[in-house]
Predicted model as a PDB file, atoms N, CA, C, CB and O in Angstrom, pLDDT in the B-factor column:
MODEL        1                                                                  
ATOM      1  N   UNK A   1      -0.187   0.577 -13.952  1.00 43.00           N  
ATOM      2  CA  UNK A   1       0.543   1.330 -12.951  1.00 43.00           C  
ATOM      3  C   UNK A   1      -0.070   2.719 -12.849  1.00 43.00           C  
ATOM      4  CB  UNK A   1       2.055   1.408 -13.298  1.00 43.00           C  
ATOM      5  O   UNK A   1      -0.624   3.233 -13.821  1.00 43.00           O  
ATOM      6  N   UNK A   2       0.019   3.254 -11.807  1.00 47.00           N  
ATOM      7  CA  UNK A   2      -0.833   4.632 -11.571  1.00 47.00           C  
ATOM      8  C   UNK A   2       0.281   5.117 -10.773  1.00 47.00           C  
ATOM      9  CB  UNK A   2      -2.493   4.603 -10.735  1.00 47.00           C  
ATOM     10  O   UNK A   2       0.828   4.497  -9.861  1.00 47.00           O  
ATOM     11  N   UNK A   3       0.759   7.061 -11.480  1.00 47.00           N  
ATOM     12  CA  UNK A   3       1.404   7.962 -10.747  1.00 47.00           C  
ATOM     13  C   UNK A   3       0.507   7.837  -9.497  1.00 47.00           C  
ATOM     14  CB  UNK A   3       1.545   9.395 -11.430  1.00 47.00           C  
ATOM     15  O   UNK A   3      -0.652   7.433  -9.394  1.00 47.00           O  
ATOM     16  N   UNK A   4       1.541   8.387  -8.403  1.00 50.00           N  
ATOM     17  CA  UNK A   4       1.150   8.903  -7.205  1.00 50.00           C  
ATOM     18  C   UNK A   4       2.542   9.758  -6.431  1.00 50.00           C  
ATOM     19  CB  UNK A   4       0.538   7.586  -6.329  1.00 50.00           C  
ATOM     20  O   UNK A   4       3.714   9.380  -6.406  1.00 50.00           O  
ATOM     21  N   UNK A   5       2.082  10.728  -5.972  1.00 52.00           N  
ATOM     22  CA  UNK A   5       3.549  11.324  -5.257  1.00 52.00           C  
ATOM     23  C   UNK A   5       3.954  10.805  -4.005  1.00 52.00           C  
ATOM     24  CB  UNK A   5       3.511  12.845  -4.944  1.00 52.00           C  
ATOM     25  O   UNK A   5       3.198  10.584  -3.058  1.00 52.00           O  
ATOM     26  N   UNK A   6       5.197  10.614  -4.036  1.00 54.00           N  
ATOM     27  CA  UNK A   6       6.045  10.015  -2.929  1.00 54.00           C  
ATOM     28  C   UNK A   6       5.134  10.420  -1.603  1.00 54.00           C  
ATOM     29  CB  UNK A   6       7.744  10.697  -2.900  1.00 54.00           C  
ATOM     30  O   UNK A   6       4.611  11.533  -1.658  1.00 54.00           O  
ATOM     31  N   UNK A   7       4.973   9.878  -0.801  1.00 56.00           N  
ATOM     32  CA  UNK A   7       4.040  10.151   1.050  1.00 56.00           C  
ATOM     33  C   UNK A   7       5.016   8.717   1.757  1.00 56.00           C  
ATOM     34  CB  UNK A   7       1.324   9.644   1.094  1.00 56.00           C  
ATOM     35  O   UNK A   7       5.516   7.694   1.289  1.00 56.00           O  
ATOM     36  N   UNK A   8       4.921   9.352   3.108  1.00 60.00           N  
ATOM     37  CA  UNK A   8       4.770   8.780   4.098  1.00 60.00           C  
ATOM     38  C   UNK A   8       4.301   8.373   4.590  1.00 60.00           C  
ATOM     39  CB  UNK A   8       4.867   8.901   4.514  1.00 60.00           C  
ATOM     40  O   UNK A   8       3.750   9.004   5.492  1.00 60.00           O  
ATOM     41  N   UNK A   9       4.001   6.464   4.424  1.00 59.00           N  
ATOM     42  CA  UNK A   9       2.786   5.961   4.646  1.00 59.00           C  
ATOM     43  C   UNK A   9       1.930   6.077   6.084  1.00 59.00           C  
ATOM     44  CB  UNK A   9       2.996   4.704   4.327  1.00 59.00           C  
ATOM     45  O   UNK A   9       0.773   5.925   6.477  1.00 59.00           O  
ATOM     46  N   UNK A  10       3.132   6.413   6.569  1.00 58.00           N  
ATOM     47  CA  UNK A  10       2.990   5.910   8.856  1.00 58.00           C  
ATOM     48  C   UNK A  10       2.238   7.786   9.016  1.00 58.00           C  
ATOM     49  CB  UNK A  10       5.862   5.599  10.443  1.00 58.00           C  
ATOM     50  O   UNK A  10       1.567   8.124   9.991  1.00 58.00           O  
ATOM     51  N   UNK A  11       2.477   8.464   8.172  1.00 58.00           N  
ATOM     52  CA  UNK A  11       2.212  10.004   8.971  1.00 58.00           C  
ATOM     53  C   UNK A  11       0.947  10.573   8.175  1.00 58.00           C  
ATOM     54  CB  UNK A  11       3.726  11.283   8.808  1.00 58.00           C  
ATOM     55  O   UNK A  11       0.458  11.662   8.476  1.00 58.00           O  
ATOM     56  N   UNK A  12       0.365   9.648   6.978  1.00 58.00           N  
ATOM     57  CA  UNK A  12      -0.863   9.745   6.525  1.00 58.00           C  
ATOM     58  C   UNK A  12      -2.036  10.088   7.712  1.00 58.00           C  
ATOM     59  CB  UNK A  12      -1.083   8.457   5.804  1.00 58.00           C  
ATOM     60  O   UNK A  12      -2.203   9.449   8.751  1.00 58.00           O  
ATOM     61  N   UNK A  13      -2.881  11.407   7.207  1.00 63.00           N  
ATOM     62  CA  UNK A  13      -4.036  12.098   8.176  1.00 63.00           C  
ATOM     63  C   UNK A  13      -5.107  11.490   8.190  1.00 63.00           C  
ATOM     64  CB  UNK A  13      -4.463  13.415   7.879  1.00 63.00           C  
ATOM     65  O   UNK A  13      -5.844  11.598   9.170  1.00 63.00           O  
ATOM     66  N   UNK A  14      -5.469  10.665   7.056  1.00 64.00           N  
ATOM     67  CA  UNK A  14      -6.701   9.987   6.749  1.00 64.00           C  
ATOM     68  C   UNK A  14      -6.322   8.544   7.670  1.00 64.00           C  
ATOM     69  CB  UNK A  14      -6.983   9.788   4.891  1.00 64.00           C  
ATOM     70  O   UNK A  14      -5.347   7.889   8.039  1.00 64.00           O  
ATOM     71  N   UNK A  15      -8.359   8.568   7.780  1.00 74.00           N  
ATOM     72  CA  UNK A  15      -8.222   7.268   9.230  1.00 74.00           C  
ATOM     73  C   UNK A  15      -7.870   6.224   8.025  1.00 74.00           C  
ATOM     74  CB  UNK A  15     -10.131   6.701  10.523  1.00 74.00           C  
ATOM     75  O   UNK A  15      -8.147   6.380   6.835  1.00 74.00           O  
ATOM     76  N   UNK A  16      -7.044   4.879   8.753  1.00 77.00           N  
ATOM     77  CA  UNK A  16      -7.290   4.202   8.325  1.00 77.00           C  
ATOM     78  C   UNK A  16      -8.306   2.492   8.437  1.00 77.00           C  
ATOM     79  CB  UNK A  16      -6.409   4.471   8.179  1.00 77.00           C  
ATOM     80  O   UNK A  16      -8.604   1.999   9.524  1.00 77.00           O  
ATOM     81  N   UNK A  17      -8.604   1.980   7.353  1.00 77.00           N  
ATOM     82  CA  UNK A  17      -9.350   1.604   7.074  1.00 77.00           C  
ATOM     83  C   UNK A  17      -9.894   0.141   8.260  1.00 77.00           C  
ATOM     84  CB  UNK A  17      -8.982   1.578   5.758  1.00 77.00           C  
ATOM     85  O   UNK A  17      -8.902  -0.411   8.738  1.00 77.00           O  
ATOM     86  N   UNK A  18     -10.973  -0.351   8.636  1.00 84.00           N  
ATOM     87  CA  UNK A  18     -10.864  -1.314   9.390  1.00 84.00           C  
ATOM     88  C   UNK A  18     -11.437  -2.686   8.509  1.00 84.00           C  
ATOM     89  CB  UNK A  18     -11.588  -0.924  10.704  1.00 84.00           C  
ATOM     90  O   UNK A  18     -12.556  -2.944   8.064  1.00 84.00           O  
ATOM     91  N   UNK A  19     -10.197  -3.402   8.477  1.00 88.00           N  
ATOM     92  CA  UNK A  19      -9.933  -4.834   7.747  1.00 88.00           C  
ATOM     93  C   UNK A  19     -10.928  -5.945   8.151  1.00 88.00           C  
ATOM     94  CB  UNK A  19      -8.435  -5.407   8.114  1.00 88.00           C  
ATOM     95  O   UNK A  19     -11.078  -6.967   7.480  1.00 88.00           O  
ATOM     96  N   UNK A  20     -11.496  -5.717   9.123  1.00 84.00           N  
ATOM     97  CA  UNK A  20     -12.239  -6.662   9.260  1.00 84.00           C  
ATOM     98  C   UNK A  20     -13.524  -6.829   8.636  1.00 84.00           C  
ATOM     99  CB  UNK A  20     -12.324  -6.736  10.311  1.00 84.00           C  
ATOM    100  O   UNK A  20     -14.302  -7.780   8.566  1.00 84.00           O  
ATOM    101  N   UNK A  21     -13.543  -5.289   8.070  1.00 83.00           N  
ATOM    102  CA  UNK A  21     -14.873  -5.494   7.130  1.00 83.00           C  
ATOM    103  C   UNK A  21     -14.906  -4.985   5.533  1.00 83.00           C  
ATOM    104  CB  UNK A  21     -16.081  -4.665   7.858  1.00 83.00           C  
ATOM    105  O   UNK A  21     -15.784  -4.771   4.697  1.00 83.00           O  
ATOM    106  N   UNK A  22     -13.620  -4.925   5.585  1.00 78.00           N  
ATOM    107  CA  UNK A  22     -13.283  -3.763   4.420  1.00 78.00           C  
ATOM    108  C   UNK A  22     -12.144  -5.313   3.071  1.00 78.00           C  
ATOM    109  CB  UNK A  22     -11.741  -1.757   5.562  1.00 78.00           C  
ATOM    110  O   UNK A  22     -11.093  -5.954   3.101  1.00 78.00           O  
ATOM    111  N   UNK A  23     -12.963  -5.180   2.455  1.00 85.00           N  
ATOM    112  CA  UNK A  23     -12.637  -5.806   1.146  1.00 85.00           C  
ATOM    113  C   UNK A  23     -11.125  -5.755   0.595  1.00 85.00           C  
ATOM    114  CB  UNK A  23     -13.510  -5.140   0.139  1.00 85.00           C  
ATOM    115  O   UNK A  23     -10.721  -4.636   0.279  1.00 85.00           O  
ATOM    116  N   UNK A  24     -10.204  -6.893   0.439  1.00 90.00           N  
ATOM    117  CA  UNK A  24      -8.651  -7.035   0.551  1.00 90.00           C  
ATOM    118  C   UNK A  24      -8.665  -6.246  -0.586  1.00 90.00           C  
ATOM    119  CB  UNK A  24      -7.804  -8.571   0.515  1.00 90.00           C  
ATOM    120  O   UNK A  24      -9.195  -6.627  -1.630  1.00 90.00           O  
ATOM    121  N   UNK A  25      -7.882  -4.698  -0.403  1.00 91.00           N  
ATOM    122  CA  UNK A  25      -7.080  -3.856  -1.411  1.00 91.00           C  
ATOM    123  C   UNK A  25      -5.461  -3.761  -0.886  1.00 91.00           C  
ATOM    124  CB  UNK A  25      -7.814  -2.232  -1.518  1.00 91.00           C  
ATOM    125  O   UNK A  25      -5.331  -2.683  -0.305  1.00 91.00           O  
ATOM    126  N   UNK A  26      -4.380  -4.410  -0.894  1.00 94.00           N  
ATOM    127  CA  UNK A  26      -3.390  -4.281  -0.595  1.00 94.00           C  
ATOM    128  C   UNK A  26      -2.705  -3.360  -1.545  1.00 94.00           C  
ATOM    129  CB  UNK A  26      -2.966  -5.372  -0.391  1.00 94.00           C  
ATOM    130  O   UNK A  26      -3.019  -3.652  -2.699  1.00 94.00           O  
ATOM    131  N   UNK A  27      -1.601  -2.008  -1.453  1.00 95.00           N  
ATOM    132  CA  UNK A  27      -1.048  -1.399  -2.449  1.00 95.00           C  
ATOM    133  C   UNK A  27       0.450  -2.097  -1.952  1.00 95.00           C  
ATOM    134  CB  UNK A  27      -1.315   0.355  -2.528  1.00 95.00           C  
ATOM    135  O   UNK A  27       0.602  -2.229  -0.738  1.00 95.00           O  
ATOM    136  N   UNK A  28       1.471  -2.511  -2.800  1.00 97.00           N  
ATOM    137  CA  UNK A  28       2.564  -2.467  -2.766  1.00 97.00           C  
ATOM    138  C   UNK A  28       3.351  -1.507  -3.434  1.00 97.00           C  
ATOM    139  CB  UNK A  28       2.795  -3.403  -2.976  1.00 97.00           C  
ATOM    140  O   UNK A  28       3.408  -1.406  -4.659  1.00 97.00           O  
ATOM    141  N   UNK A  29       4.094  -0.644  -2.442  1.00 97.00           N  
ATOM    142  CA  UNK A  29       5.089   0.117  -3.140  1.00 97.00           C  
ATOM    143  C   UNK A  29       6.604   0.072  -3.393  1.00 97.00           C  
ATOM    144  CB  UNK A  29       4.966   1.043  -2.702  1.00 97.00           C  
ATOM    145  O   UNK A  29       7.378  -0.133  -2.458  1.00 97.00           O  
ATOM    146  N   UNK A  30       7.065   0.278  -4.746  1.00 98.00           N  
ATOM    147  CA  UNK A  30       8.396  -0.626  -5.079  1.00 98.00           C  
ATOM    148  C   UNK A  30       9.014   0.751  -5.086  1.00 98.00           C  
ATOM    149  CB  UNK A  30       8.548  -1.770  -6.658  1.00 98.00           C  
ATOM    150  O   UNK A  30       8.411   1.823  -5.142  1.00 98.00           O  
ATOM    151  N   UNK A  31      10.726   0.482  -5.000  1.00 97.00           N  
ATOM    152  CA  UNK A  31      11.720   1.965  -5.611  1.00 97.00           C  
ATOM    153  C   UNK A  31      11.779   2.039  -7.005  1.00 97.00           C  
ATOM    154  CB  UNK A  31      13.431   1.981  -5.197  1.00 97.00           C  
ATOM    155  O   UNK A  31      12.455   3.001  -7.369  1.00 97.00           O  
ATOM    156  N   UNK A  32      11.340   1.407  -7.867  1.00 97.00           N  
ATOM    157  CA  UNK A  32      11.543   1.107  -8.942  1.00 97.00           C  
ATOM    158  C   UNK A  32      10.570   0.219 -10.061  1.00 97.00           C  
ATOM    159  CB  UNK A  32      12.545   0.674  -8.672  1.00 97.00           C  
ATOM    160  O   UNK A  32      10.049  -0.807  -9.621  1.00 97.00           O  
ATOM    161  N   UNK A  33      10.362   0.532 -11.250  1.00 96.00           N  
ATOM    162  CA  UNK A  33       9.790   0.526 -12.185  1.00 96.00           C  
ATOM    163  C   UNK A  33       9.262  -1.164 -12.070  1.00 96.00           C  
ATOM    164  CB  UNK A  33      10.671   1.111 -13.339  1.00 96.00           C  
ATOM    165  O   UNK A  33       8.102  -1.552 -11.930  1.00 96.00           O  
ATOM    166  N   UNK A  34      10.374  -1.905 -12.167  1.00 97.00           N  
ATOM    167  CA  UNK A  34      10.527  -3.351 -12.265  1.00 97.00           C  
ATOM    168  C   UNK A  34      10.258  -4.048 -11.118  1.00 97.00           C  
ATOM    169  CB  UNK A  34      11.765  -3.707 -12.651  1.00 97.00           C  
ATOM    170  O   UNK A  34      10.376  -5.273 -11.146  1.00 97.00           O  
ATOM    171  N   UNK A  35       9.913  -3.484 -10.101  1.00 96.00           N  
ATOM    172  CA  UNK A  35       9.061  -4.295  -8.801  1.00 96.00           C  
ATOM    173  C   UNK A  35      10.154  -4.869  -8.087  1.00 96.00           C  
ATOM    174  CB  UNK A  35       7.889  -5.628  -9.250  1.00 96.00           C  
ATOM    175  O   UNK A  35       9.866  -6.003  -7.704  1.00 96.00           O  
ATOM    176  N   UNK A  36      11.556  -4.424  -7.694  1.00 96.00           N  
ATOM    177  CA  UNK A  36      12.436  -5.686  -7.504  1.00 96.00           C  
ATOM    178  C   UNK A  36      12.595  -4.953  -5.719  1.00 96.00           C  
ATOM    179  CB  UNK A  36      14.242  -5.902  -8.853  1.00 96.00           C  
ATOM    180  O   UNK A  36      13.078  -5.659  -4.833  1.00 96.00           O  
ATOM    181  N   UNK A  37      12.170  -3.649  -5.451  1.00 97.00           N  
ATOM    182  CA  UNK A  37      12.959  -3.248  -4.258  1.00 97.00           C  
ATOM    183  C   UNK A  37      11.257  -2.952  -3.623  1.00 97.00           C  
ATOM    184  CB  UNK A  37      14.385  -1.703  -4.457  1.00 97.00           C  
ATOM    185  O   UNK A  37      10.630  -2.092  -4.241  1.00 97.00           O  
ATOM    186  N   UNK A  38      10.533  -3.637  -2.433  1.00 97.00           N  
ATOM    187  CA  UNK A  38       9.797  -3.183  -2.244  1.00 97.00           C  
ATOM    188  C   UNK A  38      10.035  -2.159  -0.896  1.00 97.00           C  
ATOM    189  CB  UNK A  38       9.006  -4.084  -2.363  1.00 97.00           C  
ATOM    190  O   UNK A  38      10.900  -2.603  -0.141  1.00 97.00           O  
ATOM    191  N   UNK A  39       9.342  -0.696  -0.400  1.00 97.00           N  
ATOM    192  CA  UNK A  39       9.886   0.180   0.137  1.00 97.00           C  
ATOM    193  C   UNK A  39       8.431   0.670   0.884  1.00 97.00           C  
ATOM    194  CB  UNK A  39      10.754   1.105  -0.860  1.00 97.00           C  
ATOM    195  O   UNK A  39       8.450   1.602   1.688  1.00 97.00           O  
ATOM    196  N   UNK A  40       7.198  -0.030   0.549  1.00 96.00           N  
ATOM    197  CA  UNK A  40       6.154   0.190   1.393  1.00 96.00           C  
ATOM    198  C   UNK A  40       4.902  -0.725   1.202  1.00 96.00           C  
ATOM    199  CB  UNK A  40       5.812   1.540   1.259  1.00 96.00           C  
ATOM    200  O   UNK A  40       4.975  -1.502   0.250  1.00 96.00           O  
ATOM    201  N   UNK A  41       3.707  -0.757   1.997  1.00 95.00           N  
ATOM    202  CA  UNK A  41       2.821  -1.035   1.707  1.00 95.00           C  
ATOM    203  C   UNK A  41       1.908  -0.502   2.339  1.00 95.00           C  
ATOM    204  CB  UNK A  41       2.823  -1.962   1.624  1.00 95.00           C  
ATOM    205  O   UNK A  41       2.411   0.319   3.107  1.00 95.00           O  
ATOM    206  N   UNK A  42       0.084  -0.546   2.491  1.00 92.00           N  
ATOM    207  CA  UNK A  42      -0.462   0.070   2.661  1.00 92.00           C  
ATOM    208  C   UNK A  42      -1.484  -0.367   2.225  1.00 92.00           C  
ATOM    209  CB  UNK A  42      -0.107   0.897   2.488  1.00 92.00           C  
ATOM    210  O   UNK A  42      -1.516  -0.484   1.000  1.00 92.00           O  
ATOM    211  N   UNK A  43      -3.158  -0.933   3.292  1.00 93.00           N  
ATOM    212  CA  UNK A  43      -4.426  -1.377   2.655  1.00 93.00           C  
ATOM    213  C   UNK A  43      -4.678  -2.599   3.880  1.00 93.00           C  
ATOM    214  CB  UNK A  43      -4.240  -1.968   0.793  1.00 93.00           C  
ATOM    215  O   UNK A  43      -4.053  -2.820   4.917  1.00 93.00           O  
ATOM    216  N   UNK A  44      -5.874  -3.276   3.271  1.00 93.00           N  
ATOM    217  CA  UNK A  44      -6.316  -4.491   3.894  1.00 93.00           C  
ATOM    218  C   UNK A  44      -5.938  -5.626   3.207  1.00 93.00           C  
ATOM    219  CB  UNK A  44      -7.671  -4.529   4.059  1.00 93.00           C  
ATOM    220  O   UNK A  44      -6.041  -5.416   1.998  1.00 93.00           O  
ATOM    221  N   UNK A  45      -5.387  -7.179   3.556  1.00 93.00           N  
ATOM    222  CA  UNK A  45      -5.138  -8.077   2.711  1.00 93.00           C  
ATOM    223  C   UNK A  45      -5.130  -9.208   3.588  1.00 93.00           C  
ATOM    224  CB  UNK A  45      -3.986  -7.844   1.916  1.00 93.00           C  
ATOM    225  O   UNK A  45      -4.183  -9.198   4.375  1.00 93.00           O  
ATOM    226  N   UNK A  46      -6.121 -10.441   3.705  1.00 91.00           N  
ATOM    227  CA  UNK A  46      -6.422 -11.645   4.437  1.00 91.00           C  
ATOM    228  C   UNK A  46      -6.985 -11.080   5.711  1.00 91.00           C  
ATOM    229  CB  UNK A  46      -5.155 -12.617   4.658  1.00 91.00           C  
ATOM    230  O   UNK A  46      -7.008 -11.875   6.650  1.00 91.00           O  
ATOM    231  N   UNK A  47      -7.567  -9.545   5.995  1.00 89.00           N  
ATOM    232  CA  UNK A  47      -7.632  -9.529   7.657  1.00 89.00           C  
ATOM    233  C   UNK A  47      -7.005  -8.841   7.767  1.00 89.00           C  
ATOM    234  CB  UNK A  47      -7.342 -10.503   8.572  1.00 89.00           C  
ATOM    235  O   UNK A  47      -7.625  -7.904   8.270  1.00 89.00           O  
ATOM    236  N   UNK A  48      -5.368  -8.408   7.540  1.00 92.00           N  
ATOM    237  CA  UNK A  48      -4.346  -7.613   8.752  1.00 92.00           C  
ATOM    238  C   UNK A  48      -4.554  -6.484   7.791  1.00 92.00           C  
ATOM    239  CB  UNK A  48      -2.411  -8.196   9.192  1.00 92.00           C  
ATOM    240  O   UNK A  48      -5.093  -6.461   6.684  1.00 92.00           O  
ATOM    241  N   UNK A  49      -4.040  -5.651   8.438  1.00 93.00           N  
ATOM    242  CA  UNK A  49      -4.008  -4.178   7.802  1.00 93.00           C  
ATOM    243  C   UNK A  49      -2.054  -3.659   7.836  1.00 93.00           C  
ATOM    244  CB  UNK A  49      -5.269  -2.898   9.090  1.00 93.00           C  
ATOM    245  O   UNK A  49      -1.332  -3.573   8.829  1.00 93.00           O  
ATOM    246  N   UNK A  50      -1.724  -3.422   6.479  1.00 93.00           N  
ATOM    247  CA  UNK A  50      -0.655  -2.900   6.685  1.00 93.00           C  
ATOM    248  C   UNK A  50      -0.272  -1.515   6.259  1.00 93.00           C  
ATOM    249  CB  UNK A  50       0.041  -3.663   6.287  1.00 93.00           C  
ATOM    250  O   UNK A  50      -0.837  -0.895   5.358  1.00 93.00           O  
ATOM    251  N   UNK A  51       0.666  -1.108   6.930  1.00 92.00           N  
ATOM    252  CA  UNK A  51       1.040   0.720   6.664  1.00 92.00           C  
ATOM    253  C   UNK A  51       2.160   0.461   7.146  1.00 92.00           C  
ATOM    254  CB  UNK A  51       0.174   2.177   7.502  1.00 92.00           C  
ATOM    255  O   UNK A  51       2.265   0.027   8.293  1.00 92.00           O  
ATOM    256  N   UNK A  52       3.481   0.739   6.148  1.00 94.00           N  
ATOM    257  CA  UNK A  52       4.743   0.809   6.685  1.00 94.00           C  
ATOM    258  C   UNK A  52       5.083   1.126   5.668  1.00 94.00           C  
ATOM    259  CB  UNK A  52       5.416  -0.176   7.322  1.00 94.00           C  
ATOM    260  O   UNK A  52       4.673   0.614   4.627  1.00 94.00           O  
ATOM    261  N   UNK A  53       6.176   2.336   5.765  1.00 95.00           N  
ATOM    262  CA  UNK A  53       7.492   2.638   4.611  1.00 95.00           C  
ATOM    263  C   UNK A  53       6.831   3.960   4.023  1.00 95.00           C  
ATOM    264  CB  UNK A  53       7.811   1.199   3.143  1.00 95.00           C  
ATOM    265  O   UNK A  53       6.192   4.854   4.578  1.00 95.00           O  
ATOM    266  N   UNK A  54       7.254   3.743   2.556  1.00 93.00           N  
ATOM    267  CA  UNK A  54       7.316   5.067   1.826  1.00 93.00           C  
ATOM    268  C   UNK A  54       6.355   4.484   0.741  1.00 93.00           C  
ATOM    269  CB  UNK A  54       8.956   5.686   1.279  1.00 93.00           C  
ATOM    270  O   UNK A  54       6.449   3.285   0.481  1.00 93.00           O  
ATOM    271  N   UNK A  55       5.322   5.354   0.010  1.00 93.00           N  
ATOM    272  CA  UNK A  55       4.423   5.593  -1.222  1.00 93.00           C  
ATOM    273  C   UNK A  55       5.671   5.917  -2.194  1.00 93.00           C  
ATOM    274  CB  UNK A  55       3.140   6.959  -1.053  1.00 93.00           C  
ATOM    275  O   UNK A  55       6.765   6.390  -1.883  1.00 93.00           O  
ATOM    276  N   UNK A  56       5.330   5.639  -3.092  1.00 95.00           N  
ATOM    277  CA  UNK A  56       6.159   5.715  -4.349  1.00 95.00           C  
ATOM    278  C   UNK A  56       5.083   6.034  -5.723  1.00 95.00           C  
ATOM    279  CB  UNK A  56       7.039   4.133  -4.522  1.00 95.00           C  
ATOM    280  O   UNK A  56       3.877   6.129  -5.493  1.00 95.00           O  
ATOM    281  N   UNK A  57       5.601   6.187  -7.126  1.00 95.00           N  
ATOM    282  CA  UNK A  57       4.476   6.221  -8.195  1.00 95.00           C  
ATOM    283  C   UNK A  57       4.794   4.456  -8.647  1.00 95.00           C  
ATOM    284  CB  UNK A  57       4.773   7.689  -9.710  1.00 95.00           C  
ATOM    285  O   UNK A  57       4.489   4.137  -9.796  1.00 95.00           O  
ATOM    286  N   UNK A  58       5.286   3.575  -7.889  1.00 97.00           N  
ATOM    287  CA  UNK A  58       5.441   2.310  -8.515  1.00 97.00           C  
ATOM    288  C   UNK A  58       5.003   1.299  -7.730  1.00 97.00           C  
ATOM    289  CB  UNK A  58       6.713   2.049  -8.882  1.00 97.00           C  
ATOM    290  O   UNK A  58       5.715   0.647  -6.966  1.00 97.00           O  
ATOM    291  N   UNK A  59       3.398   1.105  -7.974  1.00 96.00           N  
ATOM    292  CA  UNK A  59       2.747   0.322  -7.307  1.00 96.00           C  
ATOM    293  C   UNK A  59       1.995  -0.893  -8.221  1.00 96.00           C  
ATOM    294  CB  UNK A  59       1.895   1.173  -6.550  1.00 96.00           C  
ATOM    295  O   UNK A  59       1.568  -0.923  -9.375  1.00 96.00           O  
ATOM    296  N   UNK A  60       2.043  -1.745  -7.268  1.00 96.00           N  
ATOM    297  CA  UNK A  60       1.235  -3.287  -7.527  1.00 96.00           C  
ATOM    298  C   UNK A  60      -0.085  -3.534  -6.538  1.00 96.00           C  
ATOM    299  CB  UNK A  60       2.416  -4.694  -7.138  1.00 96.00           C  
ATOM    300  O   UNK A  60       0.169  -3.842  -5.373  1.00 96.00           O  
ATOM    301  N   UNK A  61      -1.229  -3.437  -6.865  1.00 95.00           N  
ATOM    302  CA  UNK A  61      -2.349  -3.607  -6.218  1.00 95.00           C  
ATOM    303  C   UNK A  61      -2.616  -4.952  -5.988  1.00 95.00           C  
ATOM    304  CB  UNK A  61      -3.326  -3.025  -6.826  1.00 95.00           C  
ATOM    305  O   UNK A  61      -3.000  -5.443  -7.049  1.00 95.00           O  
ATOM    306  N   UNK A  62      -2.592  -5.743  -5.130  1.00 93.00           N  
ATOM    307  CA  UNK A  62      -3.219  -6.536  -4.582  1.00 93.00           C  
ATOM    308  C   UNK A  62      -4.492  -6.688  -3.867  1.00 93.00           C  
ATOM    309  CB  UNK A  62      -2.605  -6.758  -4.124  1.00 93.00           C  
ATOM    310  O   UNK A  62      -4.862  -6.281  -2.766  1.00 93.00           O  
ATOM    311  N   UNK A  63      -5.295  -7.662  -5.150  1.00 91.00           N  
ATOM    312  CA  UNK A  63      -6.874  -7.593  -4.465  1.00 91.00           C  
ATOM    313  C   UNK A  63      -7.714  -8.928  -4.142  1.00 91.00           C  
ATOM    314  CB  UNK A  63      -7.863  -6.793  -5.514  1.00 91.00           C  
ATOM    315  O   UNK A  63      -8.907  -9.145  -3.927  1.00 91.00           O  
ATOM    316  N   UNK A  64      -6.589  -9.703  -4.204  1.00 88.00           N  
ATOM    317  CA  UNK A  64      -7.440 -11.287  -3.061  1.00 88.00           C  
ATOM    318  C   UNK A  64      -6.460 -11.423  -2.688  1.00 88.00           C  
ATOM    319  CB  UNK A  64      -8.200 -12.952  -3.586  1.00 88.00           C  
ATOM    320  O   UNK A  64      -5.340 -11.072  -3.059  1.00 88.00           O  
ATOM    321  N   UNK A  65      -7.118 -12.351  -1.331  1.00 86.00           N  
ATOM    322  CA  UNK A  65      -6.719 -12.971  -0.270  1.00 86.00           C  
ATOM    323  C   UNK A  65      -5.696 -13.990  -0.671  1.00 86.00           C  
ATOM    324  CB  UNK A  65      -7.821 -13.498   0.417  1.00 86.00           C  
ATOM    325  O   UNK A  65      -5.171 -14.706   0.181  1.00 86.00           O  
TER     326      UNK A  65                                                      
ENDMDL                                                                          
END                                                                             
């Protein structure tokens, strides 16, 4: 697990990434320690690109398809 400070995934300044060529890094972000409430995500994963919700310090990286 890796700190990170709470952000707003949708109002992030940095471009984001284009999935069609860019290697599946999905971040899932949970409210909580134990993974049970997820509250964002953010990255490339099969192709689509997702960005929705809130960054948290309680993330699960997803890196295949």
């Amino acid at each position: 697990m890796e700190q990170e400070d709470a952000l707003d995934l949708e109002s992030q300044k940095a471009p984001l990434p284009d999935c069609s060529v860019s290697p599946d890094n999905l971040r899932n972000y949970y409210s909580d320690a134990a993974h049970t409430n997820l509250v964002g995500q953010w990255g490339c994963w099969c192709g689509g690109l997702y960005y929705w919700g809130t960054g948290t310090q309680y993330i699960e990286y997803i890196l295949e398809c």
